[in-house]
C-alpha angles and dihedrals in degrees: 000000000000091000085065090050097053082049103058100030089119098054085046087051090056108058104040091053091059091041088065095038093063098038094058080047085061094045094053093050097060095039089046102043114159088007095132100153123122125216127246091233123069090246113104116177119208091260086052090052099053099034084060081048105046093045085053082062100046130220101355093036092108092050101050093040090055091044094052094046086057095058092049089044091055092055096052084050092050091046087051093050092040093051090039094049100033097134093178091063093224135132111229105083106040089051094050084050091051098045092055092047086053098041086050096046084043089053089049102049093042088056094043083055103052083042097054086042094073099051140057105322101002088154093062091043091054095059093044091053091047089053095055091047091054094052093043081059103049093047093048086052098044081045093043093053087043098061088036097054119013110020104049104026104144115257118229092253085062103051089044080059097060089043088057095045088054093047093051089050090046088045086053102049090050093055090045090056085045085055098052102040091055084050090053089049104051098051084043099236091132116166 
């Protein structure tokens, strides 16, 4: 079990990192609502972000950006259970839960950033967005490569399994002809 582990800690480091990361987005959506002021300088923290994009959506912008980021944050949560809890040892699940966490924080922070664009420093909110999308990316593929290749390669107990289990089939189809041939003779319908 730890050997998996080992074998899947980036992947686990991914998604908890953007687990938090969007977590602390939807926090600082709710504690900065209406805060839509840019800094003179080119530094814009999270809170700064998603204060620029919920004053672009008016009264409930807060509330629907938190609420956005939530939902983001707990698939990222679920990708990080699923990789960490994965018993088959099998990449399928863990990267379709994964791909959906990614296309939804993609689609999150491509709509914070159009709507950041709009209003005061949308320039600066639009850099900031790219970088973050380029990063989410990175790390999906590195995580990606990493359940594909190191943390679910099949072990050879696995794959003598599966050589057993064909061998059994084969081993069964030949008794069934023989079955059957022994039938054919006896009632002496041999073709």
């Amino acid at each position: 079990m730890a050997r998996l582990i080992v074998n899947r800690t980036l992947a686990l480091l991914v998604a908890a990192y953007w687990s938090v990361f969007f977590a602390l987005l939807a926090l600082g959506a709710t504690a900065a609502p209406g805060r839509g002021s840019v800094r003179a300088e080119l530094a814009l923290s999270p809170a700064d972000q998603v204060g620029i994009a919920a004053a672009a959506l008016g009264p409930f912008g807060p509330a629907i950006l938190a609420s956005a980021c939530a939902i983001v944050c707990a698939l990222f949560a679920w990708a990080f259970l699923t990789i960490l809890l994965d018993c088959e040892k099998r990449a399928v699940g863990p990267l379709n839960v994964m791909r959906q966490a990614v296309c939804a924080a993609l689609a999150l922070l491509m709509a914070t950033s159009l709507l950041g664009a709009f209003g005061e420093g949308g320039g600066v909110l639009l850099a900031h967005c790219l970088l973050q999308i380029l990063a989410l990316l990175a790390c999906h593929f590195a995580a990606q490569f990493e359940l594909r290749r190191g943390g679910f390669t099949r072990r050879a107990a696995d794959k003598s399994e599966d050589a057993a289990r064909l061998l059994a089939v084969g081993a069964a189809h030949d008794s069934l002809l023989n079955r059957l041939w022994k039938a054919e003779t006896r009632s002496g319908k041999v073709l």
